[in-house]
N, CA, C and O of each residue as an XYZ file, in Angstrom:
320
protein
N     -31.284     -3.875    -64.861
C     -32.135     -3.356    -63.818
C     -31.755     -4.000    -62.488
O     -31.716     -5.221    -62.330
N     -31.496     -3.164    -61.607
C     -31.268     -3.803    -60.142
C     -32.595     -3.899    -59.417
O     -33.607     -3.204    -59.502
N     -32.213     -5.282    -58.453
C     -33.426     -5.427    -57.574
C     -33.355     -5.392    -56.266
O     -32.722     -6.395    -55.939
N     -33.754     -4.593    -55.030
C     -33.142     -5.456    -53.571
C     -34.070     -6.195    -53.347
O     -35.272     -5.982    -53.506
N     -33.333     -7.471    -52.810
C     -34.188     -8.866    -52.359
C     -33.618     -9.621    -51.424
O     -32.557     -9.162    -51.000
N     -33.890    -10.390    -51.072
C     -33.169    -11.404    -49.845
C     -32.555    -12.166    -50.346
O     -32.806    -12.613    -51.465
N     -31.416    -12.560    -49.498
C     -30.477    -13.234    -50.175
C     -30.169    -14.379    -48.765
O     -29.528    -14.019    -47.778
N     -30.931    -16.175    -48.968
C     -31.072    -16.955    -47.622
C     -30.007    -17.392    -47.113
O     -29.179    -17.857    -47.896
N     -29.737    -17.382    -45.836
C     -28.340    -17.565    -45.094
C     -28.789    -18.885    -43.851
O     -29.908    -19.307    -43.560
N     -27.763    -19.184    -43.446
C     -28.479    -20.026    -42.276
C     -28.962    -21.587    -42.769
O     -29.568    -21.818    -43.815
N     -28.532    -22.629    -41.732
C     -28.996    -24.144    -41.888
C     -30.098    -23.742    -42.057
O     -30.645    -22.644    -41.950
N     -30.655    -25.577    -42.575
C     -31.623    -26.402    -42.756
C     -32.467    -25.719    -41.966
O     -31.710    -25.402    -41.049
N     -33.952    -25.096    -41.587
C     -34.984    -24.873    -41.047
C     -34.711    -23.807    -40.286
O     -35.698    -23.403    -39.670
N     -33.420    -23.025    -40.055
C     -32.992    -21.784    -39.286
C     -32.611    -20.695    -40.277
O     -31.573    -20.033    -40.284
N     -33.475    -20.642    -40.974
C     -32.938    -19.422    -42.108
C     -32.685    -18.039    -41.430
O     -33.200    -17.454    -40.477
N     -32.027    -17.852    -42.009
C     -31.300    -15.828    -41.557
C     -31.881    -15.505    -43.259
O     -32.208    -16.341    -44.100
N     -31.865    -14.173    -43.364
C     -31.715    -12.823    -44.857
C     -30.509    -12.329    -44.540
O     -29.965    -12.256    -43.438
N     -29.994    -11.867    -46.016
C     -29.722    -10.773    -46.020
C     -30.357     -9.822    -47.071
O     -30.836    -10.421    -48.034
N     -30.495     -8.067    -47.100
C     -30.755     -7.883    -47.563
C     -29.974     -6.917    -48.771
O     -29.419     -5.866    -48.449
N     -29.995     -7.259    -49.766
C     -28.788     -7.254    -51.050
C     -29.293     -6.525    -52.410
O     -30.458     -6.757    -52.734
N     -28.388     -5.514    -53.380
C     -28.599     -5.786    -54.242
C     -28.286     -6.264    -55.318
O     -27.141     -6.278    -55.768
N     -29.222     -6.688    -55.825
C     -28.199     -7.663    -57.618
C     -29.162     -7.370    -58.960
O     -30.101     -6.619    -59.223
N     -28.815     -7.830    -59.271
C     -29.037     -7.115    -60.969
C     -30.252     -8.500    -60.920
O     -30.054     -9.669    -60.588
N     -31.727     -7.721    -61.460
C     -32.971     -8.511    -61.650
C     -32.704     -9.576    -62.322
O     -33.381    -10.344    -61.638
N     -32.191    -10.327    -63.233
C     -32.138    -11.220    -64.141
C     -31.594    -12.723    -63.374
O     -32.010    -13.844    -63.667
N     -30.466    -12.367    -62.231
C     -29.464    -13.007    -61.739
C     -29.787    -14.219    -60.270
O     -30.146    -13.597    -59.270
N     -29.714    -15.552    -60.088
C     -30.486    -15.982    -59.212
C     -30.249    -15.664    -57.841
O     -29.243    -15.053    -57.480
N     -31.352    -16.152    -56.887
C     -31.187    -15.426    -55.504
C     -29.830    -15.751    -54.649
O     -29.583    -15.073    -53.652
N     -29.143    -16.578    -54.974
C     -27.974    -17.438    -54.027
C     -26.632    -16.321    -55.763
O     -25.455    -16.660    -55.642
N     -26.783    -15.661    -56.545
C     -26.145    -14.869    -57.102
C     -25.255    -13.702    -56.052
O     -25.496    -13.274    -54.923
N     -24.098    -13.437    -57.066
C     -23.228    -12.073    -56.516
C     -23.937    -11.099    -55.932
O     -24.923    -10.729    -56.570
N     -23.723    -10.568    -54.894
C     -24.420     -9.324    -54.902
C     -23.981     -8.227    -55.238
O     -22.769     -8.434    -55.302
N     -24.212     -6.850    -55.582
C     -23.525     -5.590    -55.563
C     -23.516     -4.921    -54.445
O     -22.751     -3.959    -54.367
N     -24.470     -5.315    -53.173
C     -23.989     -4.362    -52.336
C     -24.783     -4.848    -50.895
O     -25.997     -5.031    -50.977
N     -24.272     -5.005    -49.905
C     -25.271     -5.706    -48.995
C     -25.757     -4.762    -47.875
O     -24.941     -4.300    -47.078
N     -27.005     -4.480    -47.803
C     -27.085     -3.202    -46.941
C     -28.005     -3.494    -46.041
O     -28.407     -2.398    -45.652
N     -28.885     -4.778    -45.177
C     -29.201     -5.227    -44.291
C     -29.399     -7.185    -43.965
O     -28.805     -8.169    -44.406
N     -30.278     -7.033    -43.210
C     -30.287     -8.382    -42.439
C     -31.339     -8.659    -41.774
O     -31.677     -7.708    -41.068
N     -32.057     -9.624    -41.688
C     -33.017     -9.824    -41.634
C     -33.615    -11.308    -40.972
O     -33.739    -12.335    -41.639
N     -33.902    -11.199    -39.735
C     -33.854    -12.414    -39.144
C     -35.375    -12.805    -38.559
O     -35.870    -12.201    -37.607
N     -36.122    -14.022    -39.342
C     -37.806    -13.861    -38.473
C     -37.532    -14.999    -37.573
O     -38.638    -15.527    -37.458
N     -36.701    -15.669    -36.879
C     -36.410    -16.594    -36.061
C     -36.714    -15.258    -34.489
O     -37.665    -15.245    -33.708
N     -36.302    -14.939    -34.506
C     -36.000    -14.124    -33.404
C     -37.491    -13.176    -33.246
O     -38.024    -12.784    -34.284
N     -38.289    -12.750    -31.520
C     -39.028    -12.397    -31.490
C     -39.170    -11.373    -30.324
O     -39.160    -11.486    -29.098
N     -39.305    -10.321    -31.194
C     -39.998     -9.705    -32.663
C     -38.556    -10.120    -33.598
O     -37.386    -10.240    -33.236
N     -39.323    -10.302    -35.182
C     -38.219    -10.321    -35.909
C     -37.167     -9.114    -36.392
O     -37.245     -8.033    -36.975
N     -36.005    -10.064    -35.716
C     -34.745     -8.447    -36.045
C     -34.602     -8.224    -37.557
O     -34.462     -9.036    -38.471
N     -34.694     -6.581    -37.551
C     -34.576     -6.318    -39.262
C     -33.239     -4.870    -39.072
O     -33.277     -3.784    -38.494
N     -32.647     -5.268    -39.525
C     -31.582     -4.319    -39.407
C     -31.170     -3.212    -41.308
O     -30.380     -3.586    -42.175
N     -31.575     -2.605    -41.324
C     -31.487     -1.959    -43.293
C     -30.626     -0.810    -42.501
O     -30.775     -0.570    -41.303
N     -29.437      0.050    -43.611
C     -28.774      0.965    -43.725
C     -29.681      2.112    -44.542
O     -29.221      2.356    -45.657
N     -30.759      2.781    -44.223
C     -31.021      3.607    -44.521
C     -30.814      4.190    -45.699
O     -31.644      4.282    -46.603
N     -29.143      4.793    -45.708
C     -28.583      5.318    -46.374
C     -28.807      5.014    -47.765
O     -29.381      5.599    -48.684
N     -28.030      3.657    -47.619
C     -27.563      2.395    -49.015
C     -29.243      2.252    -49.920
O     -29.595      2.376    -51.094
N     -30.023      1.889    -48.455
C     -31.244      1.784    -49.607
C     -32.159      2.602    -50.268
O     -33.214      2.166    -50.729
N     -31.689      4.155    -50.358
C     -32.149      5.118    -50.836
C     -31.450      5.264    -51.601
O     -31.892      5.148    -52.744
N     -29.955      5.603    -51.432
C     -29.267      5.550    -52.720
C     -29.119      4.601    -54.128
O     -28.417      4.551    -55.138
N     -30.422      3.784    -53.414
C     -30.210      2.557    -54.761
C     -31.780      3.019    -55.189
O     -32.003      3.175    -56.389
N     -32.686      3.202    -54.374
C     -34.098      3.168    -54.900
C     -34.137      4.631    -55.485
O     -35.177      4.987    -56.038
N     -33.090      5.491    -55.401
C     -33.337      6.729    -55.827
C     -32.702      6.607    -57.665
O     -32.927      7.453    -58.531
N     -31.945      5.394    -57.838
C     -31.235      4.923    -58.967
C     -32.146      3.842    -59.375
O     -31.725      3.012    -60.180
N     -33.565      3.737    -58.830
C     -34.036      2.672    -60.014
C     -34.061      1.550    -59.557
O     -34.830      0.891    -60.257
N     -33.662      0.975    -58.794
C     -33.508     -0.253    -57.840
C     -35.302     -0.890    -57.204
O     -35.930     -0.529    -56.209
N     -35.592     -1.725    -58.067
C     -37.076     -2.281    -57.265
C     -36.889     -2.923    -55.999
O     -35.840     -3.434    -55.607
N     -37.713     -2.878    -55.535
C     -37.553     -3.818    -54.122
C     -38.478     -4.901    -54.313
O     -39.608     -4.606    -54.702
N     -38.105     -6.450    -54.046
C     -39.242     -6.795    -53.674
C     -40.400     -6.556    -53.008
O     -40.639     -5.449    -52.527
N     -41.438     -7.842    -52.897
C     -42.878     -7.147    -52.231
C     -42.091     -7.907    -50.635
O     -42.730     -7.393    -49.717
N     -41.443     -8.489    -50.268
C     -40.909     -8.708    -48.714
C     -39.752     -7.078    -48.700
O     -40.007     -5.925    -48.351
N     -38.854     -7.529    -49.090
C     -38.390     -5.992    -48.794
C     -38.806     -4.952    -48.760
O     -38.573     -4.133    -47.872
N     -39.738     -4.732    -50.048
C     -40.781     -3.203    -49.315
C     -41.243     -3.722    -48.469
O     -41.647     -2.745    -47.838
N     -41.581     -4.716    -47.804
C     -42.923     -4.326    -46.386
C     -41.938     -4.343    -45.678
O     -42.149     -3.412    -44.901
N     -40.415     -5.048    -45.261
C     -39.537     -4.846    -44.552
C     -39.260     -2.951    -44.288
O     -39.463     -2.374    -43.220
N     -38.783     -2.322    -45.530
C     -38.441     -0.826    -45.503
C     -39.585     -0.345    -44.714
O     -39.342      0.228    -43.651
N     -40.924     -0.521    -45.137
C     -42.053      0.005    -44.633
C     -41.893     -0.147    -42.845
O     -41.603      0.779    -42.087
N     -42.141     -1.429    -42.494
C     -41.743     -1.362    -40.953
C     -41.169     -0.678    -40.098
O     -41.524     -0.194    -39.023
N     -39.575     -0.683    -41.088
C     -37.981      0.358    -40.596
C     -38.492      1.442    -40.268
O     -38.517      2.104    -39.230
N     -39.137      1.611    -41.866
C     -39.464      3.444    -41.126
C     -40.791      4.116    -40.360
O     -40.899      5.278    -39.967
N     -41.677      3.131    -40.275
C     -42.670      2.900    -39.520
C     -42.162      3.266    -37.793
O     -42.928      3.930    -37.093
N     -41.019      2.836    -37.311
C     -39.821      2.296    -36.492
C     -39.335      3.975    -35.723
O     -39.312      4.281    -34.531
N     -39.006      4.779    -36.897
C     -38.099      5.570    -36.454
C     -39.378      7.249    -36.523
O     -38.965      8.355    -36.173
């Protein structure tokens, strides 16, 4: 089962996301299969950058999102 989730980037107390998917079982600093945004709450408002595309084609295949990444997607398209 695939999951998209964040995957933490960035020093000590300056964390960056990305946002990735990987197979549910596998830990968060794990391979990813496919990296399709980014996600930064340092910056204000926090920059959230998702490929649309990528993350439909995965949630349309079964792909859960976390509960931060859904409220992330939710925002995006809140957005447009």
């Amino acid at each position: 089962m695939m999951t998209l989730r964040l995957m933490r980037f960035g020093a000590k107390g300056k964390p960056s996301y990305r946002i990735v998917v990987v197979d549910s079982k596998k830990p968060r600093e794990s391979r990813a299969k496919e990296f399709i945004g980014s996600y930064n709450p340092l910056k204000e408002p926090a920059e959230i950058v998702i490929d649309q595309e990528k993350a439909k084609f995965w949630l349309d295949r079964g792909a859960k999102p976390s509960s931060t990444v859904k409220s992330l997607l939710d925002k995006v398209s809140k957005k447009k």
